[in-house]
N, CA and C of each residue as an Amber inpcrd file, in Angstrom:
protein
   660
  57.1070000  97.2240000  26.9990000  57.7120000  97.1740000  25.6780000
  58.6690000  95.9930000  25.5970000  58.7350000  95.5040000  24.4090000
  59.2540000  93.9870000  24.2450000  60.2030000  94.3270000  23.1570000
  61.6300000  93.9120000  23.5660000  62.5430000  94.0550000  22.3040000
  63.2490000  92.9860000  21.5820000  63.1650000  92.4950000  21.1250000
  63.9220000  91.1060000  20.7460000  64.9690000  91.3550000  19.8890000
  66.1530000  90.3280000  20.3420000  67.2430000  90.3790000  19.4960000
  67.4850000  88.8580000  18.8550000  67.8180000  88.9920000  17.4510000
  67.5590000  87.9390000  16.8170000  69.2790000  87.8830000  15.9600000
  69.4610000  86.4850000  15.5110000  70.3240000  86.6640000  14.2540000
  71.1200000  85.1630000  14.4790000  72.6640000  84.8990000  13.5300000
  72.9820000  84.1560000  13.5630000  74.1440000  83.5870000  14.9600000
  74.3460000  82.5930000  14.4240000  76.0100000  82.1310000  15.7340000
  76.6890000  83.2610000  15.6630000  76.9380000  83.4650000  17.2980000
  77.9320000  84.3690000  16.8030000  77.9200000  85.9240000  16.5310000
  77.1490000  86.5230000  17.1200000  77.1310000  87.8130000  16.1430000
  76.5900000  88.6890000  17.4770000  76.7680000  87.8190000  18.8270000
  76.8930000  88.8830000  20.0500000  75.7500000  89.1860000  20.0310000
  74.6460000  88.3360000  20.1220000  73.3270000  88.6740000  20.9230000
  73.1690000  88.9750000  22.3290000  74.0200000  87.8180000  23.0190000
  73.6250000  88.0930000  24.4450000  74.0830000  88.9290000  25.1650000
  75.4650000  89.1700000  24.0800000  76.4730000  90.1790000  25.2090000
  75.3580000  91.6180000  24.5420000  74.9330000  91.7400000  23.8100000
  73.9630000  92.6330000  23.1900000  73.1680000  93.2180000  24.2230000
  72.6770000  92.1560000  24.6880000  71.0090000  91.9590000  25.0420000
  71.2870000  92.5360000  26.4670000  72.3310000  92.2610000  27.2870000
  72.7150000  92.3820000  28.6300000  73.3130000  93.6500000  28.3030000
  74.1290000  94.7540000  27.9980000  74.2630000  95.7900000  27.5390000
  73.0890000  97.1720000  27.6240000  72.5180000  96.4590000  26.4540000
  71.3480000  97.2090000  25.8730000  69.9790000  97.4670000  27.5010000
  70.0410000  95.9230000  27.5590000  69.2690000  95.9450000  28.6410000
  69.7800000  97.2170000  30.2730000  70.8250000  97.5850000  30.3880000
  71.6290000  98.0800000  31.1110000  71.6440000  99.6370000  31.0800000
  71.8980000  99.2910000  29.7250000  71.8290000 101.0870000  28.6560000
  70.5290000 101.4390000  28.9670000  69.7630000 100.9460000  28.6500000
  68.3290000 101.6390000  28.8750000  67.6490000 101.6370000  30.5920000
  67.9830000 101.0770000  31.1930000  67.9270000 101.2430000  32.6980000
  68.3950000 102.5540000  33.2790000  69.7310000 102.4070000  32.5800000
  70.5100000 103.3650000  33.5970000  70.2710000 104.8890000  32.8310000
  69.3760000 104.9670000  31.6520000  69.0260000 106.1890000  30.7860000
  67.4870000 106.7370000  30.8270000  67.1050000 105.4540000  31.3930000
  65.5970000 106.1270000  31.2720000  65.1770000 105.8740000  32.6650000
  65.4540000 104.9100000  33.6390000  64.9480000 105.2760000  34.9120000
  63.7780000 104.1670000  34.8020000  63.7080000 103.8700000  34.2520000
  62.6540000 102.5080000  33.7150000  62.9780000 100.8180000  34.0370000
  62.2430000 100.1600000  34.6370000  62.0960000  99.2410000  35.2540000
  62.6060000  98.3180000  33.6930000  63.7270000  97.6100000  33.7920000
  64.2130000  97.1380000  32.2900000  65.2030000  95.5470000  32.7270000
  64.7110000  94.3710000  32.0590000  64.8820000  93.1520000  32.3560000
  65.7720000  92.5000000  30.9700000  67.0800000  91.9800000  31.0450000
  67.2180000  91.3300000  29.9020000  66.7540000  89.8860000  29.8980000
  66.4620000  88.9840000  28.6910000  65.6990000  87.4420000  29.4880000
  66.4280000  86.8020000  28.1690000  67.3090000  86.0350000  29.4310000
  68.3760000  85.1630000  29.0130000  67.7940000  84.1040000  27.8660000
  68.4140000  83.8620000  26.5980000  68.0870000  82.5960000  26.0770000
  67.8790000  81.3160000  26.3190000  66.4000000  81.1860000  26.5170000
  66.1740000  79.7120000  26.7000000  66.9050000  78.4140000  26.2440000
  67.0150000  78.5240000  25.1520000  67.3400000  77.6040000  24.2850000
  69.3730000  77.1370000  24.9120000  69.8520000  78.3480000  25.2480000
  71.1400000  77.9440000  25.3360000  71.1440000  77.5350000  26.9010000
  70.1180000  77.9150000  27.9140000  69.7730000  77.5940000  29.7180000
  69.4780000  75.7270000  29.4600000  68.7690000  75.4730000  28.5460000
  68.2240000  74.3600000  28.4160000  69.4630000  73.0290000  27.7290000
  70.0760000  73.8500000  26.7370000  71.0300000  72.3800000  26.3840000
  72.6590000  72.7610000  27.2800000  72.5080000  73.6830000  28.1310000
  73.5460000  73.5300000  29.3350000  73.2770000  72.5910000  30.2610000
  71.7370000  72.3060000  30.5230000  71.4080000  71.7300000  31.6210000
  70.9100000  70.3500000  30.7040000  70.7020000  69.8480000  29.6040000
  70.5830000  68.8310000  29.1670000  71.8080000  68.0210000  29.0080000
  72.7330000  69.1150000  28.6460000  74.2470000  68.5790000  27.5100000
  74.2900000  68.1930000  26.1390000  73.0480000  68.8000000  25.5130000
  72.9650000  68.5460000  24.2350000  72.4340000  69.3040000  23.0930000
  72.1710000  69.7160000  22.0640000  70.6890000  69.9190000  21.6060000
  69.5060000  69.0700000  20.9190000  68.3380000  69.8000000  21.2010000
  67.3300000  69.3470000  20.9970000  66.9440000  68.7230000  19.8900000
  66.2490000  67.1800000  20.0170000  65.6110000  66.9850000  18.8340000
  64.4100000  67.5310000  18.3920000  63.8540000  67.2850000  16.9430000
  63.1290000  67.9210000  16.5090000  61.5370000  68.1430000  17.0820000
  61.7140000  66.8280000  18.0390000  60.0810000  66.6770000  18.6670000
  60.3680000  68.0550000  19.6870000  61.6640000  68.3330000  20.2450000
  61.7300000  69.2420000  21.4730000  61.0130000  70.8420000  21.2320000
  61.5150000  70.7680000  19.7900000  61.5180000  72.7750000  19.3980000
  60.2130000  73.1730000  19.7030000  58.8540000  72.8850000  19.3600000
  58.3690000  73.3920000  20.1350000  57.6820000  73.3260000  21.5420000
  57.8990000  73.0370000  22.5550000  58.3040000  73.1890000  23.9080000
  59.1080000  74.0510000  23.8940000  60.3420000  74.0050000  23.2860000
  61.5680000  75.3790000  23.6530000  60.7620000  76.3890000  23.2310000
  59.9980000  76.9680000  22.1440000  59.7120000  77.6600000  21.3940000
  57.9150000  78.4100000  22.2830000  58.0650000  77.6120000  23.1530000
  56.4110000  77.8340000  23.8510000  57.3330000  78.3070000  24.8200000
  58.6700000  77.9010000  25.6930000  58.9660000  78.1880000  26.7860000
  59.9660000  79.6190000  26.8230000  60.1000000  79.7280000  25.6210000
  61.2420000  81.0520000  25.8170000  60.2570000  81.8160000  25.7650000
  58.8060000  82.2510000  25.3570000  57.8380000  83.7200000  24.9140000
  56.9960000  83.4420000  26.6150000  57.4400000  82.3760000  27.0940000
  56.5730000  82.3090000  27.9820000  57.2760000  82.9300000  29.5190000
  58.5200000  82.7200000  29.1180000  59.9470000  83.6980000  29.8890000
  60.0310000  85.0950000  29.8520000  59.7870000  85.2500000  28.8590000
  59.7360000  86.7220000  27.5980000  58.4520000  87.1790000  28.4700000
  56.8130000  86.5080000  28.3160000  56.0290000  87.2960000  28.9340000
  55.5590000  87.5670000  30.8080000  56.8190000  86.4690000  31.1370000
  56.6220000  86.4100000  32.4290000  57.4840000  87.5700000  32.8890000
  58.6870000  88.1880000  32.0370000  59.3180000  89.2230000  32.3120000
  59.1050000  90.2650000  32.2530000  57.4960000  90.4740000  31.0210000
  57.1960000  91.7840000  30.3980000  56.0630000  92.0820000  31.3510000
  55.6040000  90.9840000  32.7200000  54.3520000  91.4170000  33.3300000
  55.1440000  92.2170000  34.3090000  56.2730000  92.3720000  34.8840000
  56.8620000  92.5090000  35.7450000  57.9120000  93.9960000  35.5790000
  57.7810000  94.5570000  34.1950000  58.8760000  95.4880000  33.6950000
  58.3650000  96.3420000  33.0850000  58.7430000  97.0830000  32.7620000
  58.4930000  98.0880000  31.4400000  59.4110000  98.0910000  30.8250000
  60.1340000  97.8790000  30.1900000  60.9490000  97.1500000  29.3540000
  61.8850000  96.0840000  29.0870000  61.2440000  95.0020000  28.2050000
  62.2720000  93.6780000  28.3230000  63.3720000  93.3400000  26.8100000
  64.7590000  93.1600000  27.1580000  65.1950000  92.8440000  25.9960000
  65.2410000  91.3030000  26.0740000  65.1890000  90.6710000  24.7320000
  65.3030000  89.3370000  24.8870000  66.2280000  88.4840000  24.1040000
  67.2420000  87.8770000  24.4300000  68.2680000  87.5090000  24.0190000
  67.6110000  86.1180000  23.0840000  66.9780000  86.1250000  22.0060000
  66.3920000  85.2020000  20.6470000  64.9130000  85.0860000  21.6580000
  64.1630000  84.7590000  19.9760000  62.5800000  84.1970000  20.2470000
  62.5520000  82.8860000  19.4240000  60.9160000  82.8660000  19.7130000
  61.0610000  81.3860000  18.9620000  61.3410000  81.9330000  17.3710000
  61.4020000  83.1600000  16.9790000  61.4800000  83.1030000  15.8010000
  62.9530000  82.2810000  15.4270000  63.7610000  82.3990000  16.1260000
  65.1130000  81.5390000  15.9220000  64.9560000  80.4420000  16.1650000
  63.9950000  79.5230000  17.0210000  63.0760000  78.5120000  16.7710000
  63.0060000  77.7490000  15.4900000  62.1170000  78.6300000  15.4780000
  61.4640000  77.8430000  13.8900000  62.1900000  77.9020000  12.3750000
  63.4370000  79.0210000  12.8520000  64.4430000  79.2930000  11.4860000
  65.2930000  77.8040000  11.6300000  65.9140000  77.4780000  12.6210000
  66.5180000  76.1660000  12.8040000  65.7590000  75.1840000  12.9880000
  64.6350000  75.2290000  13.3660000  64.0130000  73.5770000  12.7060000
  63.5310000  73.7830000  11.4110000  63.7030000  74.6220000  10.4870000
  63.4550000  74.7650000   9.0390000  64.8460000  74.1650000   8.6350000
  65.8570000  75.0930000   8.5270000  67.1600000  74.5780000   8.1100000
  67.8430000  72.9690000   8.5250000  67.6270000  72.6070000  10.1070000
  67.9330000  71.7500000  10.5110000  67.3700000  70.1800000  10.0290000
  66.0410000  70.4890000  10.3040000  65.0050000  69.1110000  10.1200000
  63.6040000  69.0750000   9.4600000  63.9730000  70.3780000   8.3090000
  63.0940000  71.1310000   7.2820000  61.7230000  71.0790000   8.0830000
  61.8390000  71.4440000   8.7070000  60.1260000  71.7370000  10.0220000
  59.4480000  72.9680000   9.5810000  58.9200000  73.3270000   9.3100000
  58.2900000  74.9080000   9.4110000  57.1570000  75.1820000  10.0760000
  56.6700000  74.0250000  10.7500000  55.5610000  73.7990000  11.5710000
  55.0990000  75.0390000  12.5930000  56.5940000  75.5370000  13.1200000
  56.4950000  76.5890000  14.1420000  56.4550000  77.9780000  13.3320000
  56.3460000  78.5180000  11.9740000  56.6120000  79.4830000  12.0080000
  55.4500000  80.2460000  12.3080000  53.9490000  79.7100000  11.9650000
  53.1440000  80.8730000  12.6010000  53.1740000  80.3430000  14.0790000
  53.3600000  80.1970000  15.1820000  53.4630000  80.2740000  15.9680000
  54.8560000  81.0670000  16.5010000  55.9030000  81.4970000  15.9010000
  56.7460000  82.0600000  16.1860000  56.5190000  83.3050000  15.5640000
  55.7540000  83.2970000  14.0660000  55.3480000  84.9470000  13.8490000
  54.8170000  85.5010000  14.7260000  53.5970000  84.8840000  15.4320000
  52.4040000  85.6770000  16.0480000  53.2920000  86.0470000  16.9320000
  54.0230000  85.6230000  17.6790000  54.7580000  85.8840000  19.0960000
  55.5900000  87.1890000  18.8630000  56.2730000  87.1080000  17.9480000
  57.4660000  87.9950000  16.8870000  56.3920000  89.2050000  17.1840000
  55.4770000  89.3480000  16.7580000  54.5550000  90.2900000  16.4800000
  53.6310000  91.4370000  17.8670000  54.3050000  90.3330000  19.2170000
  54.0240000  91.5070000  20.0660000  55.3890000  92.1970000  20.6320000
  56.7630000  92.0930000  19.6820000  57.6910000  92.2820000  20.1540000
  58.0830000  93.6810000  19.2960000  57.8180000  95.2540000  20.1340000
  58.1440000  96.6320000  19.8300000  59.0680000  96.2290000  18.6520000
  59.9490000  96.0650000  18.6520000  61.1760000  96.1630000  17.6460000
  62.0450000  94.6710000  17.1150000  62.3870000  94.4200000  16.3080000
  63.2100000  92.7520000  15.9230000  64.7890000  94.0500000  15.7570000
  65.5240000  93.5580000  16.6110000  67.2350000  94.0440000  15.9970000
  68.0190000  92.4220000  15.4840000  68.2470000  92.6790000  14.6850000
  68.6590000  91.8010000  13.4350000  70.6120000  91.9540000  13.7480000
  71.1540000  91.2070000  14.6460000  72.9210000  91.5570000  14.2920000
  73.4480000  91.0080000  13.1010000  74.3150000  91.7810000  12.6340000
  74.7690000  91.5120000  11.3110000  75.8020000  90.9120000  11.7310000
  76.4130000  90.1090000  10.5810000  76.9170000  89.2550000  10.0390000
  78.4230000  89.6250000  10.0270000  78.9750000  90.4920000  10.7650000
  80.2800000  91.4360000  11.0950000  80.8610000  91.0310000  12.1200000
  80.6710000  89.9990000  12.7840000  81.9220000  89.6600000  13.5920000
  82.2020000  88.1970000  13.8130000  83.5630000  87.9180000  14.0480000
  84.4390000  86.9880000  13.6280000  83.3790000  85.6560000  14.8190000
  83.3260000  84.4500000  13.9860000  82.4110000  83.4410000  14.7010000
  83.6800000  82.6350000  15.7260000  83.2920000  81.9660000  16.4000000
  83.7040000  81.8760000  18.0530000  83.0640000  80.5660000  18.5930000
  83.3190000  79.5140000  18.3320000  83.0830000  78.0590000  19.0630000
  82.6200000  78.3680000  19.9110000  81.5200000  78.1450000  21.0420000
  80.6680000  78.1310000  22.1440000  80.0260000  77.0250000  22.1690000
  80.8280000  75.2920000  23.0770000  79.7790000  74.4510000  23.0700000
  78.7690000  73.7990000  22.0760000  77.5550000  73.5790000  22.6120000
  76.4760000  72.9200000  21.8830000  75.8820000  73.5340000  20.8570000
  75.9120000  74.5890000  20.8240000  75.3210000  75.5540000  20.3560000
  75.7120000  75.7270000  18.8980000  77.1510000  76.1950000  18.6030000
  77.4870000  76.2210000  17.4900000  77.6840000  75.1060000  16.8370000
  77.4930000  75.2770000  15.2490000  77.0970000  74.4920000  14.0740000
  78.6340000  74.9050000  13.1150000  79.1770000  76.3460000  13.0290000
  80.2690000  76.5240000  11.9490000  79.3940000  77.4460000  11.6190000
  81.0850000  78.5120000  11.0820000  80.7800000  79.4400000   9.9890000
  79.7690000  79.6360000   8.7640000  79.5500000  78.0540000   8.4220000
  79.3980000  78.3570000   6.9550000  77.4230000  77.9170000   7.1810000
  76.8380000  78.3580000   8.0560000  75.6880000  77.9210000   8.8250000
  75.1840000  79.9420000   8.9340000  76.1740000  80.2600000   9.3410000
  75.8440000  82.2440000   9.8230000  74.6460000  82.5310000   8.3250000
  75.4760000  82.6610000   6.9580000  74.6760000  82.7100000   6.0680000
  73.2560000  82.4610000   6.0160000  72.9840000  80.9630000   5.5020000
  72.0240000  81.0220000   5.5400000  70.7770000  80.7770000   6.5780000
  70.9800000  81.1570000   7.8450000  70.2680000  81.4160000   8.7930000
  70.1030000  82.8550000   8.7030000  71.2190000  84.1760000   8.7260000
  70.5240000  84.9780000   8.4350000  69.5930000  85.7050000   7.2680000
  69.5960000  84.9030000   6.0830000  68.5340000  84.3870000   5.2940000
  67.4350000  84.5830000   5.7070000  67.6440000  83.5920000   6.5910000
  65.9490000  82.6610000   6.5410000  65.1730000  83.8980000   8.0750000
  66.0070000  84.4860000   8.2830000  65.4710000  85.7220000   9.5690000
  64.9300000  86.8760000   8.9760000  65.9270000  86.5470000   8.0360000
  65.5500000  88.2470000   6.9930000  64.4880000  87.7910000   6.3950000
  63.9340000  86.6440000   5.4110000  63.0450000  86.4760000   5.0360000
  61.5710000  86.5630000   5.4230000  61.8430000  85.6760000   7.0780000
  60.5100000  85.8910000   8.0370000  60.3100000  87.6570000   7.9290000
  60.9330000  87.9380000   8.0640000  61.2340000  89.3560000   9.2410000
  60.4390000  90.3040000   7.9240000  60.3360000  90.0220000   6.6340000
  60.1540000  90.9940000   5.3890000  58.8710000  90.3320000   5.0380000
  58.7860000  89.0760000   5.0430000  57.6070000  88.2860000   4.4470000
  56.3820000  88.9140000   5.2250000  56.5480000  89.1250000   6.5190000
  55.3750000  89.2250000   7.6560000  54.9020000  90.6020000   8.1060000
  55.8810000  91.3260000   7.5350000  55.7010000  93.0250000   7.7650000
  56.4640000  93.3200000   9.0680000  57.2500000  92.6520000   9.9160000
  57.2130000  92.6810000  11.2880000  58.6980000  93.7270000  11.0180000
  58.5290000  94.6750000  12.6240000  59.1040000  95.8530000  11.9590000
  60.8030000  95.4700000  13.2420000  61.8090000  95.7290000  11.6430000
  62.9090000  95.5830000  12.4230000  63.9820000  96.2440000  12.2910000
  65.1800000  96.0380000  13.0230000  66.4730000  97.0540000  12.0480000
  67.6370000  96.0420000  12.1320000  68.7050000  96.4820000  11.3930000
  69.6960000  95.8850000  11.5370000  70.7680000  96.4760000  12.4080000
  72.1360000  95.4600000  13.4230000  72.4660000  96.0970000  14.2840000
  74.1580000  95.8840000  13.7500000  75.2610000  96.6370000  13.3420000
  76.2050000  96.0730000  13.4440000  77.1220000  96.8190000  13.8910000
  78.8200000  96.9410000  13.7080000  79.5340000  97.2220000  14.5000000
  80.2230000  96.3250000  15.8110000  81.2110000  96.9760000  16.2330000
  82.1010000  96.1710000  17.0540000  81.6280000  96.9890000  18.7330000
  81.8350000  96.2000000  19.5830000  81.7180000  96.5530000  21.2000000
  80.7470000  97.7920000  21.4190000  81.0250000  99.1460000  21.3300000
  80.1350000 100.3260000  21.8490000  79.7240000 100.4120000  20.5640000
  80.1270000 100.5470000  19.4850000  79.5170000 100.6480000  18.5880000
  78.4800000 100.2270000  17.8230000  78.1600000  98.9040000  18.5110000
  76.6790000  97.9730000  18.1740000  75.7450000  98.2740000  18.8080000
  76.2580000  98.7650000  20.2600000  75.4400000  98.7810000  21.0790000
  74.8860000 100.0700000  20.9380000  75.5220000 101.5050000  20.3570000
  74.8240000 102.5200000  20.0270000  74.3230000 102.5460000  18.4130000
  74.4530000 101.2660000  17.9030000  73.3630000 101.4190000  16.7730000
  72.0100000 100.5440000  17.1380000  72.1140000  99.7440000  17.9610000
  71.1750000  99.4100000  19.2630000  70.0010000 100.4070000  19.3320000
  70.8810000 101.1890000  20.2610000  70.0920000 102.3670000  20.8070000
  69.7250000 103.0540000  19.9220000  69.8300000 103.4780000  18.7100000
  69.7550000 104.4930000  17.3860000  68.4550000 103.5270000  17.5580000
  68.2370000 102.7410000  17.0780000  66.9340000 101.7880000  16.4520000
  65.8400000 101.6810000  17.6570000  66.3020000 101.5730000  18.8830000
  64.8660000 101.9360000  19.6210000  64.6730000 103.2490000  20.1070000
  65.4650000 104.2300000  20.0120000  65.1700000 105.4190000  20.3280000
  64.0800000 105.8770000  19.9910000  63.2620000 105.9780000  18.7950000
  62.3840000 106.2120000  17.9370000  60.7750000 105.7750000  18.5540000
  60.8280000 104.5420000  19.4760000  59.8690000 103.9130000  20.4730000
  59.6840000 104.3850000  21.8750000  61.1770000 105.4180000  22.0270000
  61.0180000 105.8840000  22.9920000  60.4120000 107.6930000  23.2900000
  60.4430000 107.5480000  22.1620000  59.7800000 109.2190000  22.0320000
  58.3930000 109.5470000  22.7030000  57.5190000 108.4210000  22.2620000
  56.3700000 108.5940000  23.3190000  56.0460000 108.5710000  24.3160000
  56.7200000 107.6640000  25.3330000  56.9620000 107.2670000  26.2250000
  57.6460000 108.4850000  27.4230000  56.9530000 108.1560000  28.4840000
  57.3510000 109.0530000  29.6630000  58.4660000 108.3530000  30.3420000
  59.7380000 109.4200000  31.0430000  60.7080000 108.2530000  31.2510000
  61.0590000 109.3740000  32.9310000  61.4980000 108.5920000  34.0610000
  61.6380000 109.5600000  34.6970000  63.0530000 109.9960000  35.2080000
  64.0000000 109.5580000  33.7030000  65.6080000 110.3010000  33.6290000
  65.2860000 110.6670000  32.1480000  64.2350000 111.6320000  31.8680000
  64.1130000 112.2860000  30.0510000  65.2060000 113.1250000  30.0240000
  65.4840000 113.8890000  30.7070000  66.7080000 115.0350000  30.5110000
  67.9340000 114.0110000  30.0540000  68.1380000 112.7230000  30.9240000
  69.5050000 112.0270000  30.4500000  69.5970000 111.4490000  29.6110000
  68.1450000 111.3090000  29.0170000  67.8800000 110.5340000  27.9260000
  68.1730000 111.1880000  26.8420000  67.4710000 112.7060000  26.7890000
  67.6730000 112.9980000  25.3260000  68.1450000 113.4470000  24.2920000
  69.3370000 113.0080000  24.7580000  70.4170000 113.4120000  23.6760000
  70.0000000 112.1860000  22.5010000  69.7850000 111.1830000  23.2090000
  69.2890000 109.5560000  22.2340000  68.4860000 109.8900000  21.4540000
  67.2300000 110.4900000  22.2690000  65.9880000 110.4080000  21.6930000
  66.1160000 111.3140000  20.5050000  67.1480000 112.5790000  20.5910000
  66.8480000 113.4590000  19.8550000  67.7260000 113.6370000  18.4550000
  68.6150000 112.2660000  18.4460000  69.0640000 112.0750000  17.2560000
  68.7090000 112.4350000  15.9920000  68.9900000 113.0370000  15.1590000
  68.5060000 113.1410000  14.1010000  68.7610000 112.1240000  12.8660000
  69.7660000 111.1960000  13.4070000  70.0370000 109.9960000  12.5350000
  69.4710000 108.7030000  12.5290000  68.4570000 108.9260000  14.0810000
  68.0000000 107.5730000  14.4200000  66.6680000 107.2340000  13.2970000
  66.1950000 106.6560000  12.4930000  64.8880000 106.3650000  12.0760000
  64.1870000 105.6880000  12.0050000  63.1680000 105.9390000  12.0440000
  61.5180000 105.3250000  12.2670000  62.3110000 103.7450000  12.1950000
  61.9440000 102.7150000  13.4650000  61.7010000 101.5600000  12.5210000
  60.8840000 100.9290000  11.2170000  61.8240000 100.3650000  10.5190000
  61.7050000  99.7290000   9.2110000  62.4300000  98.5240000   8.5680000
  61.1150000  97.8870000   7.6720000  62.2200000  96.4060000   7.2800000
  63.3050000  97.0530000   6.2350000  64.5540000  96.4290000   6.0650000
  65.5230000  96.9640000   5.3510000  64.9700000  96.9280000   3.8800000
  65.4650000  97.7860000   3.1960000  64.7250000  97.4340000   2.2620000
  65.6200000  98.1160000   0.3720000  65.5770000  97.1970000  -0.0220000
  67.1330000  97.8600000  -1.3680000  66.9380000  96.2140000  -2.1490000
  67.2770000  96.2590000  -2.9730000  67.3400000  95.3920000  -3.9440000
  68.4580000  94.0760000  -3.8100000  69.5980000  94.2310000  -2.5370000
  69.8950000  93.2710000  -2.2460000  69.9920000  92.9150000  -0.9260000
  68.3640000  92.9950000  -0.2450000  67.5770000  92.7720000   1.0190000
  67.9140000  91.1120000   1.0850000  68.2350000  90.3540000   0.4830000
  68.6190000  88.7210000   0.5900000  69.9630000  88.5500000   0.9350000
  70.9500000  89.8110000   0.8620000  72.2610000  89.1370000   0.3610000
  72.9030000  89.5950000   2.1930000  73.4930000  88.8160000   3.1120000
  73.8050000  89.4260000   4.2010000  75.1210000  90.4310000   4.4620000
  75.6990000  90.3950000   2.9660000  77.2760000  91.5900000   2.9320000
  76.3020000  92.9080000   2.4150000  74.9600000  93.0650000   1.8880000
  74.8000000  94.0800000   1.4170000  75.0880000  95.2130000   2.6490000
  74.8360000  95.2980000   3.7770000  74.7340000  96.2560000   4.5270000
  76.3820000  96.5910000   5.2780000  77.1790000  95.3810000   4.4860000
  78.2400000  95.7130000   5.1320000  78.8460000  96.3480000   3.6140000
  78.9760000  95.8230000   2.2670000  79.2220000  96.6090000   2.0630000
  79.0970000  98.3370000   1.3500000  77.6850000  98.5590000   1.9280000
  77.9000000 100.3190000   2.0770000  78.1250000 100.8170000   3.1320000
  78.0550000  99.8400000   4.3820000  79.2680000 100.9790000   5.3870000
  80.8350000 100.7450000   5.4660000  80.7630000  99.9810000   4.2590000
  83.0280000 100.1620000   3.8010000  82.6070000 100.9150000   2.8350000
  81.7830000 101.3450000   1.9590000  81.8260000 102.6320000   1.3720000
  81.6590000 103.7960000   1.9180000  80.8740000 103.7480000   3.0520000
  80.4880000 105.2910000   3.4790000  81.5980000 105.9680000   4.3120000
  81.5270000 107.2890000   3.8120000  82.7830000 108.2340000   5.0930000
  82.5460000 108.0820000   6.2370000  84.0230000 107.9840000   7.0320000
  84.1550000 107.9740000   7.8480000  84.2000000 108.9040000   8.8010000
């Protein structure tokens, strides 16, 4: 099973991904790999980022990380795909060249968790672009992610709290599945709040505060 975590600067993928990846090890007894982002291994060891001829090579080499991890595991989380690929050489150097090649890939991945747009952005190197960049990248994720049918959820919240709306969203994948710590597991599994994955879906599916704000409306 293949989980990918996707979204903008900033919004605690990796510390996500290494977590999650952890959480589900130590709950299900299951052979479980997190696979570090290519893209940020590569302009550490370059000192830069990539030009536009590079993305896809990066974009062939992170699914190719991704499936060298998934021959080896039964469950891999993956800290971005090329779908974050091809969203930044769209925005960056209007490319869209990669997106069916980053759909198809997207598409053997169990679940897309989508982090929202809820926590404070954080300079990191090469990598970051600025605040005012979070927007419309998570746009252009949400758009793929709805355009293609590809089935995902959104993840937000602060420290434990992301990480068990994390777990809420693949629990639902894990129901079928034989695990050989099920007793420790299923308090997760047996949530009654967790549901089916699904693309988000409400009338302001474009806007990235919609989901924040109905949980500042909802009781606490």
């Amino acid at each position: 099973m293949k989980i990918a975590i996707v979204g903008a600067e900033s919004t605690g993928k990796s510390v996500l991904t290494v977590a999650l990846a952890d959480a589900l090890a130590e709950a299900t007894g299951l052979r479980v790999a997190a696979v570090p982002e290519w893209l940020r291994l590569w302009c550490e060891r370059e000192g830069r980022t990539p030009r536009p001829d590079e993305q896809a090579a990066i974009a062939e080499e992170t699914h190719a990380r991704i499936d060298a991890a998934a021959a080896a595991h039964d469950i891999v989380v993956c800290d971005t795909t090329a779908l974050m690929t091809t969203v930044y050489s769209d925005l960056l150097f209007a490319d869209r060249s990669l997106d069916t090649l980053a759909v198809a890939q997207q598409r053997t991945m169990a679940i897309t968790l989508l982090t929202a747009l809820d926590l404070p952005w954080v300079a990191d190197g090469h990598q970051r672009d600025g605040p005012h960049v979070r927007g419309p990248v998570d746009d252009r994720v949400r758009a793929l992610l709805i355009e293609h049918g590809l089935p995902w959820a959104l993840v937000a919240g602060a420290g434990t709290a992301r990480l068990q709306s994390a777990l809420d969203a693949v629990a639902p994948l894990l129901r079928t599945r034989e695990t050989p710590r099920r007793g420790l597991f299923s308090r997760l599994l047996d949530r009654n709040a967790a549901p089916e994955a699904r693309a988000w879906s409400c009338e302001f599916c474009d806007d990235p505060d919609c989901e924040h704000a109905l949980r500042a409306s909802s009781p606490r």
